[in-house]
Every structure is written in structure tokens, then in C-alpha cells.
C-alpha positions in Angstrom: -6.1 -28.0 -57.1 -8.1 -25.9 -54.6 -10.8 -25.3 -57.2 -11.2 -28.8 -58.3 -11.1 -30.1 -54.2 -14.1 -27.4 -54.0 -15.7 -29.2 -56.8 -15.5 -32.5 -55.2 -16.9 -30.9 -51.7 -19.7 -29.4 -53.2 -20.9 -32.5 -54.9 -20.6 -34.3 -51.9 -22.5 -32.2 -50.1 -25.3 -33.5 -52.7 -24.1 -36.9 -51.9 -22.8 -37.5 -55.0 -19.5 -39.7 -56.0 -16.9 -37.9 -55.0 -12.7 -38.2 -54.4 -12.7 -38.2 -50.1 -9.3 -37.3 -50.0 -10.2 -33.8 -51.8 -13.6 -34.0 -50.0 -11.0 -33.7 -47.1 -8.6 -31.0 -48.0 -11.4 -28.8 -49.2 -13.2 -28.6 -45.5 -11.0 -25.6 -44.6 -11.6 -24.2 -47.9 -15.7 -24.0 -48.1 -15.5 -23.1 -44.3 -13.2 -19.8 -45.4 -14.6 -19.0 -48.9 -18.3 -20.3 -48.9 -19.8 -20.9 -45.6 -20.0 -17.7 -44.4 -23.0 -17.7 -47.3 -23.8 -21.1 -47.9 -23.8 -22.9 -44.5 -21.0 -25.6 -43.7 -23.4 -27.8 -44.4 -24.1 -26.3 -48.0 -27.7 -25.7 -47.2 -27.6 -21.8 -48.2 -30.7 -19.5 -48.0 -32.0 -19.7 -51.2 -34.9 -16.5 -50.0 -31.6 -14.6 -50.4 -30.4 -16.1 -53.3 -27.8 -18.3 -52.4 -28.7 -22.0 -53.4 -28.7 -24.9 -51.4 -26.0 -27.0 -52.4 -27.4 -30.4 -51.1 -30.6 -30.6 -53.1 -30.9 -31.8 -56.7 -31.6 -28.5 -58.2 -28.6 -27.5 -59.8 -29.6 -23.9 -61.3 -26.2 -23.7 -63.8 -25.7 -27.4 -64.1 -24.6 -30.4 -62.2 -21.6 -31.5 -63.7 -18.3 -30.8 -62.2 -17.3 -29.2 -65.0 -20.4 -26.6 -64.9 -19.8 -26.6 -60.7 -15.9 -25.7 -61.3 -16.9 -22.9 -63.7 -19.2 -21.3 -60.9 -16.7 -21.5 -58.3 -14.5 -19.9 -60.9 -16.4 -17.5 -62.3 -19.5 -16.7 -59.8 -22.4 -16.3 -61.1 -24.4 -13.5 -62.4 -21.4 -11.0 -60.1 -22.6 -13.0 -56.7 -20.2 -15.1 -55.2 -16.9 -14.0 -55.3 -15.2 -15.3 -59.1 -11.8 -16.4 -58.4 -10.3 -15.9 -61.6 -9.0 -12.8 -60.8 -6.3 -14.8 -58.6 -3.8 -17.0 -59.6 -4.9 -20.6 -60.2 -5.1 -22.7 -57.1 -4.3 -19.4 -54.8 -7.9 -18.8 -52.9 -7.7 -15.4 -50.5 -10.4 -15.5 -47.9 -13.2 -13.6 -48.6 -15.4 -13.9 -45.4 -14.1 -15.9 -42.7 -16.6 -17.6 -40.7 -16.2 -18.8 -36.7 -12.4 -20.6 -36.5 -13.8 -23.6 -35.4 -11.2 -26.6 -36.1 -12.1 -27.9 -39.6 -12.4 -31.7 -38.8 -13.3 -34.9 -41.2 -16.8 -34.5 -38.9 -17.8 -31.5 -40.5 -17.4 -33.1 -44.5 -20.1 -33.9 -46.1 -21.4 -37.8 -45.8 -19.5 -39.1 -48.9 -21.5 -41.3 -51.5 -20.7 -45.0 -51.3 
């Protein structure tokens, strides 16, 4: 479930359609696993490599099922594959500040 609420975060972030409720769940997530590289607000720093998230350039593909393969997998060995754990059971990797994870800091969710 944690992979698929990352999916629905990162197309959000796109402002895509999206479920809110994962949109929601997934905050603390991308704030553990992906911010410290991607930005909280998904922006990234694509001089180093790491895409933006909110654009419409989607490098491996757009779909969710292309987006839940790179969160599984990580791409090309940067970001951190998660299929060496078990399913649903993300371990932090880089923690960023422990600043409360609120519904403020989601993505604006597609109508």
C-alpha cells in the first residue's frame, strides 16, 4: 500500500487525478524517503539529476504503473529501489527536518 500511496502523491504533485486519502497517508512517506532529494514540493534539481516531479516531463513514463515501477525499482541505481524490502515495508533512507507532516504540505489535488 505504501508504494501505491507514493504513486498517488507523486502524480499529485503534477496535479494530476489522484486518490486524496493516499495523497494524505503518503506525506510522511515522500517527506522520509524522497524529499531529502526531490524537495517536499517534488521540484528536485534536475542539474543533479534528480527530476522535477511537478512538470510534464515524465523521463520513464507517466502512468502510474511506469511511476510505481520507479519507486520500486529506482532508476538507472539512483534512488534507492525498494524491492529489496518486503512489500509495503519502506525503511528511511535519508530523513529530512521532522517537521510535522500536515494535509498543508500535500500536493494541491486535481479537481
Amino acid at each position: 500500500m505504501q508504494i501505491e500511496d507514493l504513486t498517488q502523491y507523486v502524480l499529485a504533485l503534477s496535479r494530476r487525478e489522484t486518490d486524496e486519502a493516499a495523497v494524505i497517508r503518503a506525506i510522511p512517506l515522500f517527506s522520509q524517503q524522497c524529499a531529502s532529494c526531490h524537495g517536499m514540493g517534488g521540484e528536485g534539481a534536475p542539474r543533479l539529476g534528480v527530476p522535477d516531479l511537478t512538470d510534464e516531463i515524465w523521463i520513464y513514463g507517466p502512468t502510474p504503473s511506469a511511476i510505481r515501477a520507479q519507486i520500486w525499482h529506482g532508476v538507472d541505481g539512483r534512488g534507492p529501489p525498494r524491492q529489496a524490502r518486503l512489500p509495503g515495508q519502506l525503511a528511511p533512507v535519508a530523513r529530512t527536518s521532522n517537521a510535522a507532516a500536515t494535509r498543508s504540505q500535500a500536493p494541491s489535488l486535481a479537481p
